[in-house]
VOGU-3710 file (C-alpha; in Angstrom, 3 decimals, decimal comma):
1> xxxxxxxxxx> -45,074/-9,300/24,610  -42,932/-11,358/22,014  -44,944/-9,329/19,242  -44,664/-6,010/20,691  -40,683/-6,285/21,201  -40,343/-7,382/17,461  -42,823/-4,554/16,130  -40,392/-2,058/18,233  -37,701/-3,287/16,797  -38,796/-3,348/13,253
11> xxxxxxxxxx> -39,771/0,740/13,927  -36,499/1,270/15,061  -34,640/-0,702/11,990  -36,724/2,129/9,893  -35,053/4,997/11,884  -31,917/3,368/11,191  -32,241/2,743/7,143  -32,742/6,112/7,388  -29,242/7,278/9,132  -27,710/5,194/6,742
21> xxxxxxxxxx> -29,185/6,582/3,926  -27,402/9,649/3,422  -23,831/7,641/3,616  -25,746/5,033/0,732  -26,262/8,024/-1,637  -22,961/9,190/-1,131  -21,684/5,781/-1,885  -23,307/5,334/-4,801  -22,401/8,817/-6,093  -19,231/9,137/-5,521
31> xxxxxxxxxx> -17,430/5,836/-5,263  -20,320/2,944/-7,087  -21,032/5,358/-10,132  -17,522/6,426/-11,171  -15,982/2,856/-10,720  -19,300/1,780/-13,106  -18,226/4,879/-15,806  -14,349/3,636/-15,405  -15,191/0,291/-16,100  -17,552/1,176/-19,328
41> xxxxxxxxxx> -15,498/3,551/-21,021  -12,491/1,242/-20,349  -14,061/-0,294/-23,746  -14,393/2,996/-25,713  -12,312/4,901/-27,676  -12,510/8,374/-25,535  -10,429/11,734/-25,541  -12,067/12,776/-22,310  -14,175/15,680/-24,395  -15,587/14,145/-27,425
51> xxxxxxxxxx> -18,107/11,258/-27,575  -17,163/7,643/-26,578  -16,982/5,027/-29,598  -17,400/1,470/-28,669  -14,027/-0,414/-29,333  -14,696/-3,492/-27,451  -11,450/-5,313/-25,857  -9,411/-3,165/-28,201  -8,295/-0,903/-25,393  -7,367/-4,522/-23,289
61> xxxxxxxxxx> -5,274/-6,093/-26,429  -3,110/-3,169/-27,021  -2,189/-2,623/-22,919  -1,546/-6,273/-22,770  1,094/-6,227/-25,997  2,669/-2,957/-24,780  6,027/-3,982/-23,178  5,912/-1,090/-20,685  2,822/-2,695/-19,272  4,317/-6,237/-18,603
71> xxxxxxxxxx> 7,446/-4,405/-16,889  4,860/-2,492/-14,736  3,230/-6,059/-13,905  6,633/-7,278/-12,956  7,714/-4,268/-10,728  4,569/-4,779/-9,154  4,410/-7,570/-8,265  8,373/-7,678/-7,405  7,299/-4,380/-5,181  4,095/-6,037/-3,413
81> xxxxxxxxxx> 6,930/-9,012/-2,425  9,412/-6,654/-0,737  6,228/-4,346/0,674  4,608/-7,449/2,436  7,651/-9,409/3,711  10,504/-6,371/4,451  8,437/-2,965/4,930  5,583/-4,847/6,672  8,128/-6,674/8,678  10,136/-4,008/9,758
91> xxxxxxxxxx> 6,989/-2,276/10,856  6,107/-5,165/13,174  9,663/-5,383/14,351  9,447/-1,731/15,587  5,713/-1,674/17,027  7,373/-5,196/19,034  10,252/-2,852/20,329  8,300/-0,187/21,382  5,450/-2,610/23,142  8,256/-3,842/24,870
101> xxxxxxxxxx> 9,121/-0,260/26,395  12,487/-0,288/26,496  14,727/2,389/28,030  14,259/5,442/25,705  11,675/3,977/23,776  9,353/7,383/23,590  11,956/9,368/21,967  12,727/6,510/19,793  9,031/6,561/19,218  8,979/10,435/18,099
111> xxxxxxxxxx> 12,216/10,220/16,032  11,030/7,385/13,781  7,236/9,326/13,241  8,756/12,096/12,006  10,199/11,454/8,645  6,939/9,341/8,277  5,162/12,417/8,323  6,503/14,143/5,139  5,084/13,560/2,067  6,379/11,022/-0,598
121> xxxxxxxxxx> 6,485/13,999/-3,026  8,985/15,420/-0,755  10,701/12,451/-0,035  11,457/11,820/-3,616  13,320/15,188/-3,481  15,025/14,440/-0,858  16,232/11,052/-1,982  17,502/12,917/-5,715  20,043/14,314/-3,449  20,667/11,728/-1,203
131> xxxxxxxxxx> 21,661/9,569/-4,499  22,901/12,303/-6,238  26,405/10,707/-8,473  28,254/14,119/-7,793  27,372/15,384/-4,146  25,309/12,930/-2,855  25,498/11,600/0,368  25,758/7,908/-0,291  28,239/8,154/-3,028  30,509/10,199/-0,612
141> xxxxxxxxxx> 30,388/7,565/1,610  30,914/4,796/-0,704  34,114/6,693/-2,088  35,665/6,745/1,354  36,075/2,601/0,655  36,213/2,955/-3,066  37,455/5,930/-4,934  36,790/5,121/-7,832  33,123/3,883/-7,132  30,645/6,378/-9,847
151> xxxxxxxxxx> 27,033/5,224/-9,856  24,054/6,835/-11,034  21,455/5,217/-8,883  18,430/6,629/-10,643  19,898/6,624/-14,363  21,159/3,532/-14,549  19,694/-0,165/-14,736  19,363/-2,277/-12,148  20,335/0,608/-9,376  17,303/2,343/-10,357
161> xxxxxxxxxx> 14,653/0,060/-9,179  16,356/-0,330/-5,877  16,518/3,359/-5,250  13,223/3,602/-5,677  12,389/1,014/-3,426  14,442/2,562/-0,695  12,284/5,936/-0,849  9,584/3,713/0,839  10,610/1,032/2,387  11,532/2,080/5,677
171> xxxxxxxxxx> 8,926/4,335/6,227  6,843/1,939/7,998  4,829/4,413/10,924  1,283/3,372/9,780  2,213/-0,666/9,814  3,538/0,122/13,672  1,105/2,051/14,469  -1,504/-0,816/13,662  0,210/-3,292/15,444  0,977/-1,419/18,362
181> xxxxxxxxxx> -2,296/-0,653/18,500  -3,147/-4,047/18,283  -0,472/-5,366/20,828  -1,787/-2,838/23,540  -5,782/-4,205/23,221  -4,441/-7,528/24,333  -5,952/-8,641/27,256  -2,803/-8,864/30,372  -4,707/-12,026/31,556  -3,596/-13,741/28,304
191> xxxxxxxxxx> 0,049/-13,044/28,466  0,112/-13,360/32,624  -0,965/-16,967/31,750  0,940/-17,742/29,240  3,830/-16,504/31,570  2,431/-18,732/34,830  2,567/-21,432/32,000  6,211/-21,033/31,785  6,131/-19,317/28,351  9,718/-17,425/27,509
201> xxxxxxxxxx> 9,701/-14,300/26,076  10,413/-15,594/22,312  7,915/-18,319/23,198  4,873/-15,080/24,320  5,512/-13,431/21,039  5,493/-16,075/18,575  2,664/-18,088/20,076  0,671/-15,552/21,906  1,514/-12,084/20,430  2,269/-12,800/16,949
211> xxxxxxxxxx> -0,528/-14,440/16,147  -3,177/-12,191/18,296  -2,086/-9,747/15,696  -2,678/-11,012/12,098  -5,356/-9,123/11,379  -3,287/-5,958/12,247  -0,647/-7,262/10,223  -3,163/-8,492/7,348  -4,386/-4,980/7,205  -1,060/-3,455/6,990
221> xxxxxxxxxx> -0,158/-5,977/4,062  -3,030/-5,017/1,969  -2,412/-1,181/2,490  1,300/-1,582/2,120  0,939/-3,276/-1,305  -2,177/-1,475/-2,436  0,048/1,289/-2,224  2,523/0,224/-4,543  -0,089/-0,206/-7,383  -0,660/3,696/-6,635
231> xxxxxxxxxx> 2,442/4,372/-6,176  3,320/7,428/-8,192  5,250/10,368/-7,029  8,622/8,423/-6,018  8,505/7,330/-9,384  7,735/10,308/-11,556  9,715/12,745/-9,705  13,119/10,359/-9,889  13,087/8,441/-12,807  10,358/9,040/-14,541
241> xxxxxxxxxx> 9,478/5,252/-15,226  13,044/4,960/-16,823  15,625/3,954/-17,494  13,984/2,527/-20,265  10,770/0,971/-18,923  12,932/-0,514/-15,349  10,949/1,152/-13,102  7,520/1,874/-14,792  4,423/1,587/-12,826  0,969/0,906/-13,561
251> xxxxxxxxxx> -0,334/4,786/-11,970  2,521/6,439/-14,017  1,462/4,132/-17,799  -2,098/5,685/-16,406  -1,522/9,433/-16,011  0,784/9,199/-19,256  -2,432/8,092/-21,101  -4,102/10,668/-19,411  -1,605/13,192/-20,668  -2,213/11,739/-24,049
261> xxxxxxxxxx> -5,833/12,198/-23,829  -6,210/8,120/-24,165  -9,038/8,271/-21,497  -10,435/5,006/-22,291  -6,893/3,347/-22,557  -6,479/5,177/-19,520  -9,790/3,812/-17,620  -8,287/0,066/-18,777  -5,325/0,727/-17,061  -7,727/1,728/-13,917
271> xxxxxxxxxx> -9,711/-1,228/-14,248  -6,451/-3,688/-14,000  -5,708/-1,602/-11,042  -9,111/-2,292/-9,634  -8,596/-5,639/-10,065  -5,651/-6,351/-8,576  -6,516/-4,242/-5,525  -9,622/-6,923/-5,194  -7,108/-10,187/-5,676  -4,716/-8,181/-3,096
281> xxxxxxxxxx> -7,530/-8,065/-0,239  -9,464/-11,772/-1,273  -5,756/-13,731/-0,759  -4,738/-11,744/2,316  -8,068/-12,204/3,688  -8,062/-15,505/3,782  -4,615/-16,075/4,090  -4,787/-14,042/7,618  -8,327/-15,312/8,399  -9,192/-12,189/9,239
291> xxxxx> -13,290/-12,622/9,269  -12,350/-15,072/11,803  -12,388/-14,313/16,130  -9,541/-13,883/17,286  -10,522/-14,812/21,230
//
């Protein structure tokens, strides 16, 4: 009986290599073989039309002594730090809020989707005005205190790193949405214990909640910073990666190769990328512990 249940099951594992076969080939096609090519012609000489020339690390050495690529390190990096702590944080603090249900709470809910829901592209746009020196918004406000108060916010070092930040940071829907998400799959016999237990309300979030959600929160970390090394529209359609080199990014020293026809200086670029995308999801990972149960 023993044999016949495994033989069954070993004709059934057939039928199911071959449902998973079509979403292997399109794997392999579409995602496996162009990372490969990326990675290869990241060590050629390549204009995208003519024929590749071996250059080995040449492509490497010259991104690493180009000045505009250590800035884009740095604004990374300084980007991934206020992503993970302040956008991911506000996120949480509003999917807490609206768990909570407080009065209101499903207008509240609608009002903050809603800018969420236009693009970045857009947003960008929108922002030029909003920190426009002449007739923007902000300025007019700030001259109401200060008359005399004449700042270009996306011409002029440091403001311009900062008002790029702000065209993203509060736009947290997809981190609330995860948690929320989370917080509502909690099992009530968890909290109703904790609360027979004489747990406070601080005391449920922080040592029941809180923690019940860091794989939620992991996620959103690691989509919230892998964003920023892809983060291109804010930037191109604001400052352009200036003033000077202040707010350069690694997608925007890409595409300008691109535009250059530097496809394999390009491709190096992508494969840095790449890389730190990997580092991004190994440390949060197993900083979270998210391969671990949570129950």
């Amino acid at each position: 009986m023993v044999k016949s249940f495994r033989n069954r099951n070993r004709r059934n594992f057939k039928w199911i290599y071959l449902f998973v076969l079509p979403t292997v080939i399109i794997f392999v096609l579409f995602y496996l073989v162009p990372i490969l090519e990326v990675i290869v012609t990241s060590f050629m000489e390549w204009d995208g039309y003519n024929t590749a020339t071996f250059k080995g690390i040449e492509n490497y050495i010259s991104l690493f002594s180009r000045n505009s690529f250590l800035l884009a390190l740095r604004n990374f990096v300084l980007w991934a730090l206020i992503a993970a702590i302040f956008h991911v944080g506000f996120g949480v603090l509003v999917a807490f809020i609206f768990y909570q249900k407080p009065r209101g709470w499903r207008f509240a809910r609608t009002v903050f989707m809603i800018p969420n829901v236009i693009s970045a592209a857009a947003w960008a746009i929108i922002y030029r005005f909003i920190f426009n020196n002449q007739f923007g918004i902000l300025n007019q406000i700030m001259r109401i205190f200060n008359p005399d108060f004449n700042v270009n916010w996306f011409y002029s070092s440091p403001y311009a790193f900062w008002a790029v930040t702000f065209t993203w940071l509060f736009y947290a829907v997809i981190v609330t949405l995860i948690v929320h998400s989370e917080l509502v799959n909690i099992p009530t016999e968890i909290n109703e214990a904790a609360k027979i237990d004489g747990a406070t309300g601080l005391q449920l979030i922080f040592k029941i909640q809180l923690p019940l959600c860091r794989n939620a929160i992991g996620t959103s970390i690691i989509l919230s910073i892998t964003s920023r090394i892809t983060m291109y529209e804010q930037i191109a359609l604001t400052t352009a990666g200036g003033p000077g080199d202040d707010t350069m990014s690694l997608s925007l020293l890409l595409v300008s190769s691109l535009m250059d026809y530097r496809y394999g200086f390009a491709n190096a670029v992508g494969v840095i990328m790449l890389l730190l995308g990997v580092v991004v999801l190994l440390v949060i990972n197993k900083t979270f512990k998210m391969n671990e149960a949570l129950y």
